[in-house]
BAFI-3210 file (N, C-alpha, C; in Angstrom, 3 decimals, decimal comma, padded with zeros to 6 digits):
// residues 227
n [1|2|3|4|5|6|7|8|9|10|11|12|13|14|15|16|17|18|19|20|21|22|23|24|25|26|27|28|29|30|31|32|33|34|35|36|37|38|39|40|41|42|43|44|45|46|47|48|49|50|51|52|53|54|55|56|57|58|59|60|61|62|63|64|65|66|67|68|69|70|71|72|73|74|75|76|77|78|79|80|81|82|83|84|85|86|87|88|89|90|91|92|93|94|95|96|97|98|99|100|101|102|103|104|105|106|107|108|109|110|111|112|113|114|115|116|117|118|119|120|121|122|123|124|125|126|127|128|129|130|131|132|133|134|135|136|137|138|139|140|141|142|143|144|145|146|147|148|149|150|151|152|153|154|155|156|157|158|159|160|161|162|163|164|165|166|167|168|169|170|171|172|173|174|175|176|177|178|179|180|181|182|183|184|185|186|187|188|189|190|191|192|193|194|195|196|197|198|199|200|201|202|203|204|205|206|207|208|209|210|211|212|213|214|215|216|217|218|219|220|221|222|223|224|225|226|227]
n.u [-008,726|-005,319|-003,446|-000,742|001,135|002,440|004,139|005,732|008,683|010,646|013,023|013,996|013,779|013,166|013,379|012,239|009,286|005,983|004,235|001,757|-001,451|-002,239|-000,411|-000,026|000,798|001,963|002,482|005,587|007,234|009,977|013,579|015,197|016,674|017,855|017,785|015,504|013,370|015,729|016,433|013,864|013,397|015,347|016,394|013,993|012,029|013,515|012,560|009,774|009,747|010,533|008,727|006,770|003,553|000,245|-000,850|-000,233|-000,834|-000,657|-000,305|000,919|003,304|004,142|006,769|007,444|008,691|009,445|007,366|004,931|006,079|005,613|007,021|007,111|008,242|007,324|006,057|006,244|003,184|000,259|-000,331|-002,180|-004,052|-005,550|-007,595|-009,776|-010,113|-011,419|-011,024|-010,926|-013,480|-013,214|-013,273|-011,682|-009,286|-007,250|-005,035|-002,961|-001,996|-001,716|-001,795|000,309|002,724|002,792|005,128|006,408|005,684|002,782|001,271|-001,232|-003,677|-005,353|-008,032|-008,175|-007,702|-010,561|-011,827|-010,443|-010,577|-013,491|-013,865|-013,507|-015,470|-018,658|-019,606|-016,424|-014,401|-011,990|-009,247|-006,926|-004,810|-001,773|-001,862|-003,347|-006,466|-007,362|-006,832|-006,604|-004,389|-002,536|-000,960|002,309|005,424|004,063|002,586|001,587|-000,522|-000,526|-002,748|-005,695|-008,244|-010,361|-009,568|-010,946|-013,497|-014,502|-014,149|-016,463|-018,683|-017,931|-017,699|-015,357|-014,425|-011,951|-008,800|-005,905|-002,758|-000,172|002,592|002,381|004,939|005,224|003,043|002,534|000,152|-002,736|-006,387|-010,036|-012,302|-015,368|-016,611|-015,028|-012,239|-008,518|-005,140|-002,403|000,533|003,295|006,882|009,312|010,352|009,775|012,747|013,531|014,410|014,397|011,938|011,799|010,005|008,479|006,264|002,808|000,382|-002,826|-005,919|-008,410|-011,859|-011,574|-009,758|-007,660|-004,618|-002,507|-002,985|-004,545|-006,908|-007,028|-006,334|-005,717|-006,918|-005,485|-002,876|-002,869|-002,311|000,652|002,676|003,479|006,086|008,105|009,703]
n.v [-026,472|-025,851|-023,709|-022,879|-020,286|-018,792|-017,017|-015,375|-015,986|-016,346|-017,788|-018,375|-020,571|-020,832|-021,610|-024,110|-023,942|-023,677|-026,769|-027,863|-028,149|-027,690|-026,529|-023,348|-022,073|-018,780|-018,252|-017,284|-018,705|-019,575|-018,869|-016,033|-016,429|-019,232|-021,804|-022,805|-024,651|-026,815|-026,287|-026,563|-029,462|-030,042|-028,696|-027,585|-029,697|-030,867|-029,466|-029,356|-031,937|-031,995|-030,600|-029,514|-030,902|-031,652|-031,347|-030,177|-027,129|-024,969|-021,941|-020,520|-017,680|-014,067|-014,380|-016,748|-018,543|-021,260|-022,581|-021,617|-022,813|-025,272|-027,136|-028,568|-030,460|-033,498|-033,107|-033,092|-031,709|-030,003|-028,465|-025,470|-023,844|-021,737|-023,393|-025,737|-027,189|-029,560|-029,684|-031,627|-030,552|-027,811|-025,774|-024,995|-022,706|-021,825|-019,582|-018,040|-015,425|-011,989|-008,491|-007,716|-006,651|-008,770|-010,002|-010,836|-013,861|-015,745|-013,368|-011,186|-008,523|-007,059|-007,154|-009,678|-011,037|-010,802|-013,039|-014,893|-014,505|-014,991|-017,436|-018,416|-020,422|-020,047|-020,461|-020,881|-021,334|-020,477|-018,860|-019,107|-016,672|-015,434|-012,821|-009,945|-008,087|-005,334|-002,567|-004,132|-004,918|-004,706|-002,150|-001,115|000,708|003,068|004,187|002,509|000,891|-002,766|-004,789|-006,486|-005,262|-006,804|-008,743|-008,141|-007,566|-009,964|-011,122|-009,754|-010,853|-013,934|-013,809|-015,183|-016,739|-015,986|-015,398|-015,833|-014,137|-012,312|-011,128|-008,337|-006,799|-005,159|-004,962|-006,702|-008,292|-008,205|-008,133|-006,656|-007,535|-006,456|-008,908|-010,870|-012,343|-010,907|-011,952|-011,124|-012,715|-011,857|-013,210|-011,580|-008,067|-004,868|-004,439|-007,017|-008,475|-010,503|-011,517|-012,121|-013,115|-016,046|-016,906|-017,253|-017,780|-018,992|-020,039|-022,043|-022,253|-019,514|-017,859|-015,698|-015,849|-013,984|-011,381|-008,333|-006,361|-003,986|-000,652|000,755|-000,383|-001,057|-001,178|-002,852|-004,954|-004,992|-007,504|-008,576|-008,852|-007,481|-008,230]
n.w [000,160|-000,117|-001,871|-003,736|-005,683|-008,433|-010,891|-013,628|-013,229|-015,571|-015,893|-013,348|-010,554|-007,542|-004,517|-001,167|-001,549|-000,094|001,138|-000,405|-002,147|-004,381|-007,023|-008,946|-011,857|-013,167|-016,132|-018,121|-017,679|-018,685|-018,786|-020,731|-024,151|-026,513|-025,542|-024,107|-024,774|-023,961|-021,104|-020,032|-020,489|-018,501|-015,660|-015,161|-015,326|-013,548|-010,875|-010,788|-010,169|-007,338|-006,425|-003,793|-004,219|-004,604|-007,047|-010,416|-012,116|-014,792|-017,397|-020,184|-021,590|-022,751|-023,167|-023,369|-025,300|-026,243|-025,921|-027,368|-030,131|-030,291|-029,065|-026,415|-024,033|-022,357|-019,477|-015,661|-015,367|-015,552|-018,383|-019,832|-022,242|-023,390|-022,994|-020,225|-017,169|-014,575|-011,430|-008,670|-007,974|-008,663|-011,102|-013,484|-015,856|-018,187|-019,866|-022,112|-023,280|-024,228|-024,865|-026,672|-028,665|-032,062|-031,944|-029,990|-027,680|-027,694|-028,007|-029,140|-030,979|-029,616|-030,913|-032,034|-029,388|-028,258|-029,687|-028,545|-025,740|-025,286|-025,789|-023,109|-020,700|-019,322|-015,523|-015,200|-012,097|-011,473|-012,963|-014,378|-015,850|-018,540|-018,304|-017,118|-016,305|-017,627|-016,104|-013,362|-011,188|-012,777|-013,278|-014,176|-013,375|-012,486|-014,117|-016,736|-017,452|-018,070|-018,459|-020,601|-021,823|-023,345|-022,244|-019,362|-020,659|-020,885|-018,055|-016,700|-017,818|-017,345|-014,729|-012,681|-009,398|-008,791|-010,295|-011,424|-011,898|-013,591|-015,174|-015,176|-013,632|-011,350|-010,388|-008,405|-006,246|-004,669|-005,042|-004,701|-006,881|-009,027|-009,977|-008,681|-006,784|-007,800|-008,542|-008,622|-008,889|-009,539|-009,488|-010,047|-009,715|-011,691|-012,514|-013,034|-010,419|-007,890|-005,850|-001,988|-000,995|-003,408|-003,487|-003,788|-000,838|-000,596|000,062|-000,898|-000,702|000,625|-000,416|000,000|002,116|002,646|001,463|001,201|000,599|-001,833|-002,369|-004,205|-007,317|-010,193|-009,049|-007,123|-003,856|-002,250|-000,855|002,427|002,473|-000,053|-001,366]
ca.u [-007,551|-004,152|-002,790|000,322|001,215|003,801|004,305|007,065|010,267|012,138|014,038|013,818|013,435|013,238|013,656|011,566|008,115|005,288|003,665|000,471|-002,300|-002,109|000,606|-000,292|002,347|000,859|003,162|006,902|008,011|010,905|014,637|015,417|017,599|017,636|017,718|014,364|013,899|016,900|015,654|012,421|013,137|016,466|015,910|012,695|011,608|013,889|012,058|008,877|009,423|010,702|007,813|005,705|002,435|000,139|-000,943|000,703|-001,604|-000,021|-000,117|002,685|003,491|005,247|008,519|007,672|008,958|009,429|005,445|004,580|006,927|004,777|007,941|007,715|008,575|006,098|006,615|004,868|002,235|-000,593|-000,143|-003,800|-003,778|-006,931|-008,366|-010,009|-010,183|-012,132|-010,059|-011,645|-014,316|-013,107|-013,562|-010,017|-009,179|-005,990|-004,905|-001,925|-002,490|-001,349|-001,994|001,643|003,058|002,964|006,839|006,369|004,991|001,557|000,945|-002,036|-003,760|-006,932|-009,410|-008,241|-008,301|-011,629|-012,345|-009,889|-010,898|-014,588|-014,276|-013,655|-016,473|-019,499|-019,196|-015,030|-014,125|-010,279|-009,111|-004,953|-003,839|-000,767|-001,883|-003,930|-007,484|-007,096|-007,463|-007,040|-003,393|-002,057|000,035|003,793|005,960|003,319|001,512|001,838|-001,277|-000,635|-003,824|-006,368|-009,556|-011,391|-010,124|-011,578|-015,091|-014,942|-014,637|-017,169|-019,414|-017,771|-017,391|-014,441|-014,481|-010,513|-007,956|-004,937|-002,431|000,926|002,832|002,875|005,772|005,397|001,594|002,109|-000,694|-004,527|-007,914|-011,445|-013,112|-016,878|-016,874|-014,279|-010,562|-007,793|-004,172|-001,334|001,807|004,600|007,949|010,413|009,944|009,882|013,584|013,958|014,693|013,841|011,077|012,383|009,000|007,729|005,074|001,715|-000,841|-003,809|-006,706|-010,193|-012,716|-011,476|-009,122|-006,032|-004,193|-001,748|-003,381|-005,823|-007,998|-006,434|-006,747|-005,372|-007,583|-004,643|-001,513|-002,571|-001,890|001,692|002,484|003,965|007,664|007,651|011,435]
ca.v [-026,780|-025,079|-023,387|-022,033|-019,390|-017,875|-016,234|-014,556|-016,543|-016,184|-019,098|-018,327|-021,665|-020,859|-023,372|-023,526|-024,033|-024,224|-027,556|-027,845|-029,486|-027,162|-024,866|-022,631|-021,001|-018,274|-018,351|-016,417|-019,370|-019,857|-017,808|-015,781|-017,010|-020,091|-023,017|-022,692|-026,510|-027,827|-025,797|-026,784|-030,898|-030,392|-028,022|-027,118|-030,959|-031,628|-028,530|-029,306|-033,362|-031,470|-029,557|-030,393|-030,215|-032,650|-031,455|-028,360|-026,797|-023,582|-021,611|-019,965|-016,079|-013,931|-014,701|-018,715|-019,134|-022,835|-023,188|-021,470|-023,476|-026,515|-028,882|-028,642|-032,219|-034,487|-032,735|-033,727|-030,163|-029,814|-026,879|-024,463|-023,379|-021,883|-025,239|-026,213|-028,785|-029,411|-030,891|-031,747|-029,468|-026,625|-025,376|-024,288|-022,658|-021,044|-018,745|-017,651|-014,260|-010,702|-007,562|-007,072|-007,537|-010,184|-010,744|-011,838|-015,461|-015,582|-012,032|-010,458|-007,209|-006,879|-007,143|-010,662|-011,690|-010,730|-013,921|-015,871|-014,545|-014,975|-019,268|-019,135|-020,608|-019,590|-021,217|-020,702|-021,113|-020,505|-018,540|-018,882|-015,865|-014,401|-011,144|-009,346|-007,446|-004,217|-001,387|-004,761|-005,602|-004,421|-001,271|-001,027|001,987|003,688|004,597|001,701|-000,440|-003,778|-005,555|-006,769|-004,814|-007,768|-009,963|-007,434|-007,797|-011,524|-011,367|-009,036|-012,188|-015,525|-013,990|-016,450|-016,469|-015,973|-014,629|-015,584|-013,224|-011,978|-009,820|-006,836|-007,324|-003,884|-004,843|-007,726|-007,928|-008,475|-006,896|-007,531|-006,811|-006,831|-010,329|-012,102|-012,003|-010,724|-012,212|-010,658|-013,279|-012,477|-013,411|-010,733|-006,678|-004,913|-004,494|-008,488|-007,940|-011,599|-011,550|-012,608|-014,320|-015,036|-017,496|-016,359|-019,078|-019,076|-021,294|-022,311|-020,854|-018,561|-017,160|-015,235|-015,501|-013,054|-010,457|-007,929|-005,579|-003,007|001,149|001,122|-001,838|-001,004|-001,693|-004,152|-004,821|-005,968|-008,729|-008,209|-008,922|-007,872|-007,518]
ca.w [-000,673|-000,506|-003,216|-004,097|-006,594|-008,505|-012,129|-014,330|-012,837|-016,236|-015,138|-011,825|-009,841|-006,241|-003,509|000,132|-001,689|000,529|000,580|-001,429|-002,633|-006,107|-007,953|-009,971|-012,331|-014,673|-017,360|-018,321|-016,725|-019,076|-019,398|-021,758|-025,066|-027,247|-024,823|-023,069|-024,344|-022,802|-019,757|-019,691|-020,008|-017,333|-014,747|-014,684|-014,597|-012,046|-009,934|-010,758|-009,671|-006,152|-005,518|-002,712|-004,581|-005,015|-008,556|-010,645|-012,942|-015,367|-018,245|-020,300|-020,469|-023,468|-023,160|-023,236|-027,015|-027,057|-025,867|-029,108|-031,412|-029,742|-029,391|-025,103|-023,937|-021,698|-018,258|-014,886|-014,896|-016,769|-019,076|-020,174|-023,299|-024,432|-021,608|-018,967|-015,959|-013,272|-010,259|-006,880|-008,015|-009,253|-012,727|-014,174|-017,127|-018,395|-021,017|-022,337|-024,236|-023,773|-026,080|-027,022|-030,097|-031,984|-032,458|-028,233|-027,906|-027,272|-027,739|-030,145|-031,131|-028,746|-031,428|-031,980|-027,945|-028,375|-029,922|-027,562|-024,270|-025,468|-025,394|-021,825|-020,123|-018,288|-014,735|-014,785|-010,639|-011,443|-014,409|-014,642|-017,213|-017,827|-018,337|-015,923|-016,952|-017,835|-014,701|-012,142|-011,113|-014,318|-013,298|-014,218|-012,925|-011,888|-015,731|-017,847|-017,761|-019,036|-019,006|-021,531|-022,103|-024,027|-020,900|-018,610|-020,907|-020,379|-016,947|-016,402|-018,309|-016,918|-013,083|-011,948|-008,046|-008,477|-011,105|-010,608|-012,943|-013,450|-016,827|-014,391|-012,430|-009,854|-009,474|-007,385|-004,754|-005,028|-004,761|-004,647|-008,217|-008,991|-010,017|-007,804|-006,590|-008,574|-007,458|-009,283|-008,427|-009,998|-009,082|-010,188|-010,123|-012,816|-012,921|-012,676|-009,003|-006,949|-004,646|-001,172|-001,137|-004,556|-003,662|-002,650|-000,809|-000,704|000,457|-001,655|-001,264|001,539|-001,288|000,051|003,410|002,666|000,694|001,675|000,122|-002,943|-002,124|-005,828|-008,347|-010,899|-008,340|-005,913|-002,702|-002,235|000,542|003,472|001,801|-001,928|-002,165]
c.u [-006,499|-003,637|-001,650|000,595|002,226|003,539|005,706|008,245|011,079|012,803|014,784|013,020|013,505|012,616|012,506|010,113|007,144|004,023|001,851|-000,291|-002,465|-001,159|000,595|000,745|001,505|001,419|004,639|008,004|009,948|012,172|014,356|016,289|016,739|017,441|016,397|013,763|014,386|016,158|014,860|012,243|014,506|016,337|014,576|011,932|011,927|013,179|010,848|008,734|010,034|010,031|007,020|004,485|001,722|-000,513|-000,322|000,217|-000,653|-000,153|001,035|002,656|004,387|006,199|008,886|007,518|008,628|008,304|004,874|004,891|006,021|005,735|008,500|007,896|007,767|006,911|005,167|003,767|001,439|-000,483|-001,822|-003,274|-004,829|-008,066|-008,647|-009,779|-010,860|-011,317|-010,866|-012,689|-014,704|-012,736|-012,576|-009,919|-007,977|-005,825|-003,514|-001,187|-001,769|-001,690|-000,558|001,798|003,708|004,556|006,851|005,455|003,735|000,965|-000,190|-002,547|-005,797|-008,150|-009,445|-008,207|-009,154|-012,368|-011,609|-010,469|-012,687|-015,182|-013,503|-014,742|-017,234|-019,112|-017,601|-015,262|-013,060|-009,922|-007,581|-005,058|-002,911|-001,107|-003,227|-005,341|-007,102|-008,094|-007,396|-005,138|-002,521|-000,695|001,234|004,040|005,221|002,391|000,874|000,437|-001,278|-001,228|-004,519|-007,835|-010,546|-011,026|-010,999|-013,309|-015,286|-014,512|-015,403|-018,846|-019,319|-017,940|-016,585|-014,435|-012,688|-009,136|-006,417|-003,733|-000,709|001,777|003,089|003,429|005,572|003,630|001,397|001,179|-002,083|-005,374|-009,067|-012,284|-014,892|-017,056|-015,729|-013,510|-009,405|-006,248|-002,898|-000,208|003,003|005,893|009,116|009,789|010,141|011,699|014,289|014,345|014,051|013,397|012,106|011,107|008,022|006,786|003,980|000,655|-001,948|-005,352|-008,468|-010,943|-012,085|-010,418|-007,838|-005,832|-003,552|-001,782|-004,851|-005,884|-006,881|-006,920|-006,588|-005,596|-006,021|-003,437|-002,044|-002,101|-000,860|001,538|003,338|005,660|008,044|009,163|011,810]
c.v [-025,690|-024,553|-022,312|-021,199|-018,986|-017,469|-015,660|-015,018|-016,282|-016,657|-019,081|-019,689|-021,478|-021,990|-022,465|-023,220|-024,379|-025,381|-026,954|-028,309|-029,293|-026,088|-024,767|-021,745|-020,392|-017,504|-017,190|-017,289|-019,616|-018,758|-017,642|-016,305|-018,629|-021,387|-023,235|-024,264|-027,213|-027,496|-026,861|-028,699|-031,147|-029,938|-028,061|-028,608|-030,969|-030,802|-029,043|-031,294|-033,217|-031,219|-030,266|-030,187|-031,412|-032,639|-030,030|-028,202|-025,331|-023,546|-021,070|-018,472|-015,680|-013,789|-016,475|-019,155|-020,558|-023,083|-023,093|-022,076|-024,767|-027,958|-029,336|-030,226|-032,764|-033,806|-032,822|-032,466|-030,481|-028,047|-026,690|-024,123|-023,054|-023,107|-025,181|-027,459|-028,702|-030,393|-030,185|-030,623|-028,695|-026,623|-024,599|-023,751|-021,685|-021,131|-018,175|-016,130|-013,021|-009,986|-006,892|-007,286|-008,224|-011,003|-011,471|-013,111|-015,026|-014,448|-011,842|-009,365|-007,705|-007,516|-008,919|-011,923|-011,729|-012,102|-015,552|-016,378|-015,008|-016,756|-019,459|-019,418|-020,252|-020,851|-021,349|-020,241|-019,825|-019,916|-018,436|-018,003|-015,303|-013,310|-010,642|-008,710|-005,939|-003,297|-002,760|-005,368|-005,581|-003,168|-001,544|000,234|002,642|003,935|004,011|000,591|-001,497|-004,526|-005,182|-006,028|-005,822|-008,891|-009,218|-007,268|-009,228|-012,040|-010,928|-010,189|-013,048|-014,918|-014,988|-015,741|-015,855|-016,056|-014,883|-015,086|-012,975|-010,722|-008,569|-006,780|-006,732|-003,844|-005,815|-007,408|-008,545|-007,583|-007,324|-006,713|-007,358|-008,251|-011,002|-011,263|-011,895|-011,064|-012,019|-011,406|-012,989|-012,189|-012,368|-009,145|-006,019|-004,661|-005,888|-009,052|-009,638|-011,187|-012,295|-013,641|-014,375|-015,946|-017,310|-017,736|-018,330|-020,535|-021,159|-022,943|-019,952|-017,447|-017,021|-015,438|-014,376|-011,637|-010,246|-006,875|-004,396|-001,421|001,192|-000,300|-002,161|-002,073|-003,174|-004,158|-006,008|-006,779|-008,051|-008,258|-008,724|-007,429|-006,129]
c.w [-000,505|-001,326|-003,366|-005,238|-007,013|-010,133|-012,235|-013,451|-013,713|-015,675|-014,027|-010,980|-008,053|-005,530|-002,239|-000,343|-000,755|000,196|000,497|-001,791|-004,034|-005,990|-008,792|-010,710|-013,252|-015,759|-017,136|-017,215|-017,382|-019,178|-020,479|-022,840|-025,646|-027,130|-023,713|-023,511|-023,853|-021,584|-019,181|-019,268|-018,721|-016,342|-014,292|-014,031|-013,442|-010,299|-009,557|-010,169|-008,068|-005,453|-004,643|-002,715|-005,035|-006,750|-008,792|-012,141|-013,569|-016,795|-018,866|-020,958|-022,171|-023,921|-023,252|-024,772|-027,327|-026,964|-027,182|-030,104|-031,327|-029,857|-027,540|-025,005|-022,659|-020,520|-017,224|-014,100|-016,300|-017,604|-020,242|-021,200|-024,002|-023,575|-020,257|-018,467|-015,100|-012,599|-008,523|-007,060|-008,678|-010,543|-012,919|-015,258|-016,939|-019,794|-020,702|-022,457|-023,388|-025,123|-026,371|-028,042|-030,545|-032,490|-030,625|-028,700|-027,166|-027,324|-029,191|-030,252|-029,869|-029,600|-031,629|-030,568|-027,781|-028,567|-029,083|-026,424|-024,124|-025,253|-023,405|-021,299|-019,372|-017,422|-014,571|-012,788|-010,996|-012,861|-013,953|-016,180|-016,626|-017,601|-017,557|-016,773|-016,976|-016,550|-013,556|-011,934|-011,719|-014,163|-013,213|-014,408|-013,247|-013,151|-016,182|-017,417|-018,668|-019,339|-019,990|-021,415|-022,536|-022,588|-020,155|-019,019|-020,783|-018,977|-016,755|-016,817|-017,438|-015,246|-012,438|-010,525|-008,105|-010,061|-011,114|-012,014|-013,156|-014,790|-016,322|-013,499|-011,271|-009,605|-008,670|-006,304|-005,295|-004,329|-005,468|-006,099|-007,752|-009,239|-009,378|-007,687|-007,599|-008,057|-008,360|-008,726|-009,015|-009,339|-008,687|-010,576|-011,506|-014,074|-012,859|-011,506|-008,794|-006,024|-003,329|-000,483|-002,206|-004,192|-002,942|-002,595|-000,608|-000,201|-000,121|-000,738|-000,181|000,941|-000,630|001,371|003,358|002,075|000,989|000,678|-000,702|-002,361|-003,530|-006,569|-009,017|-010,082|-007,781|-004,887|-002,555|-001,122|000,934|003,277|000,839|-002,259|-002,506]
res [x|x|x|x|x|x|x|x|x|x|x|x|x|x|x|x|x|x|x|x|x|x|x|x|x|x|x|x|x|x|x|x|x|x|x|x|x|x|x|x|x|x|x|x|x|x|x|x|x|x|x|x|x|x|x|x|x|x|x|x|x|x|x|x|x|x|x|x|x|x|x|x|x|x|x|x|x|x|x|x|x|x|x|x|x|x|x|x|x|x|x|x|x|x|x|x|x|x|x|x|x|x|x|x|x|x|x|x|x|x|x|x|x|x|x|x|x|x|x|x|x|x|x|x|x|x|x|x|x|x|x|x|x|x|x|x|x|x|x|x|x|x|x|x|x|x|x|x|x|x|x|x|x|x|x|x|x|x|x|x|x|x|x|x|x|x|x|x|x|x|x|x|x|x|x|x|x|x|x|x|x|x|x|x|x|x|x|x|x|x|x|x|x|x|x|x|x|x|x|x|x|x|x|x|x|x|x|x|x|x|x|x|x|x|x|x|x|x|x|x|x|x|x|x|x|x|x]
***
């Protein structure tokens, strides 16, 4: 299977998608401000009925207000929320969550992800979160770890063959953890900067084409173009 990737657009729609058999978006898909509804049923539809994918699986990210309000409008992607799927196989699940606070959408205090990250399933192939595990993909300007510790104890449980992540804009890249692949996609750096290629493929089970092996878990290993 093919699979395409991307994260954190902040209403970033880029064109020249490579065709697909799945795209994966892993949330912060929406601009910033008060119209991320309008957005979401004008644009974004019209992107997402473009793409050259034959299904488009995603979660949503903390900056995706209207998801939280729960008034998005019937659009043609399945959106995770706390859910799984199994398609052609593979065992899906996607999560929303981050440990920020809770004035961001989707965001909570750790002790209460605890009991989030804890209903993901044994047997998870495919885990779509926004937010990265803590120490895997997670680094921003160079310090700032922004992953989840309680995700990082429920992977260390479920073992998903594949991770796919985003929330840390300057860790784009991937790297091989103890229980599977970790694939940090996101779109824009951490100064909002556009990738000049934000979509990363990939192929199941053989995982990444374009991404090899981490020297640094935290960073990641950028791609060969990371803007």
């Amino acid at each position: 299977m093919q699979i395409v990737a991307v994260s954190d657009l902040h209403g970033w729609l880029p064109g020249h998608m490579p065709r697909c058999d799945l795209l994966i978006i892993a949330g912060d898909i929406c601009p910033d401000g008060d119209r991320q509804l309008h957005w979401l049923d004008t644009e974004f539809r019209r992107w997402l009925a473009e793409a050259p994918a034959r299904h488009v699986i995603a979660t949503w990210g903390n900056h995706d207000y209207a998801a939280e309000w729960g008034r998005v409008p019937a659009l043609p992607c399945t959106f995770l929320v706390d859910e799984a799927i199994e398609l052609e196989g593979i065992r899906l699940y996607g999560t929303p969550w981050t440990p920020e606070p809770a004035n961001w959408a989707f965001s909570e205090r750790e002790a209460v992800l605890a009991e989030t990250f804890a209903r993901i399933p044994d047997g998870t192939d495919l885990l779509i979160s926004h937010c990265p595990p803590f120490g895997w993909c997670d680094l921003e300007r160079g310090t700032w770890h922004r992953g989840s510790v309680t995700l990082l104890d429920a992977l260390d449980r479920v073992h998903p063959r594949l991770t796919i992540c985003g929330h840390a804009h300057d860790a784009r890249g991937g790297t091989d953890a103890p229980w599977g692949r970790v694939e940090n996609v996101a779109a824009l750096n951490s100064r909002r900067k556009r990738r000049r290629r934000p979509f990363v493929t990939l192929r199941w089970p053989l995982i990444s084409q374009e991404l090899g092996p981490a020297p640094s878990p935290s960073q990641g290993v950028p791609i060969a173009d990371h803007g």
